[in-house]
N, C-alpha and C positions, 0 to 999 in steps of 0.2 A: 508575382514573385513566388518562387516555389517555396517549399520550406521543408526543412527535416526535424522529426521529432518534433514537431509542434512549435520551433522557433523560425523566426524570420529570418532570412541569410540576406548576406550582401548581393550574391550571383545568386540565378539560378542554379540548381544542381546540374544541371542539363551545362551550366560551362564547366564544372568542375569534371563532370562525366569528358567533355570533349579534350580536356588538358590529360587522361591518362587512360584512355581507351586505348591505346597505342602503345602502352609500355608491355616490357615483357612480364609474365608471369614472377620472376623475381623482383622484379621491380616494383611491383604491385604488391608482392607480400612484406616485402620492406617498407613502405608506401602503410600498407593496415598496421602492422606492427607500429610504427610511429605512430597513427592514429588511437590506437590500442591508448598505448601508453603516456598520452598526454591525456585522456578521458581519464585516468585510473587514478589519479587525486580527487579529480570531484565526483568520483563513486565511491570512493571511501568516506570522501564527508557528509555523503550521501545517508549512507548507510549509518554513521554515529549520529545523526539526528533524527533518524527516523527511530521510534519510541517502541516497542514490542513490548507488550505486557509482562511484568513483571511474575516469578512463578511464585503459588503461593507457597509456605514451609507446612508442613506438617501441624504444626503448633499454630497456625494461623487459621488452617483451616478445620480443623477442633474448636476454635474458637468463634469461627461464624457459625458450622453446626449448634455450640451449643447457643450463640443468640439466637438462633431460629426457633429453636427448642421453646427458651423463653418466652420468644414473642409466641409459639402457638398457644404454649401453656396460659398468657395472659388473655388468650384470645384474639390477638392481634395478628389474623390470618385472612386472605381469601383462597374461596374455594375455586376453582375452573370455571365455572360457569359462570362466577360474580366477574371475573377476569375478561371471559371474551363476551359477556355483556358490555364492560364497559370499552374491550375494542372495537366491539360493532358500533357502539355512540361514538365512537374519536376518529372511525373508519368512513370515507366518504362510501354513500350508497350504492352508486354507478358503479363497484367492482366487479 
């Protein structure tokens, strides 16, 4: 069974192709137009649940600055090297 976009259909497409291979050019755009606009609800509910990072304010991002600050000033840093030391132990060797 064929499938489009990665779902299973009832027909193959290949029947749906042979039901409107034969219509005219107008027909067919009215024919997608329909198709169009019955997909365009659940691409909008698509889209409101798909999650996009929230941007940070000004005032929020002064304030991870200055915990960073902190943590170096307590010493609670690493340096580059301590970093991809320890990616190379978490990194399988055959790379």
């Amino acid at each position: 069974m064929e499938t489009t976009l990665g779902k299973s259909t009832a027909l193959p497409v290949s029947h749906y192709w042979g039901m409107i291979k034969d219509l005219d050019d107008s027909q067919k755009l009215e024919l997608v137009t329909m198709l169009v606009n019955s997909v365009k609800p659940s691409v909008a509910e698509d889209k409101e649940t798909t999650h996009s990072p929230k941007p940070y304010t000004v005032e929020e991002l002064h304030q991870m600055i200055a915990e960073g600050e902190l943590q170096f000033a307590k010493g609670q840093w690493q340096d580059s090297e301590e970093m991809f030391r320890e990616l190379e132990q978490e990194m399988p060797a055959n790379v």
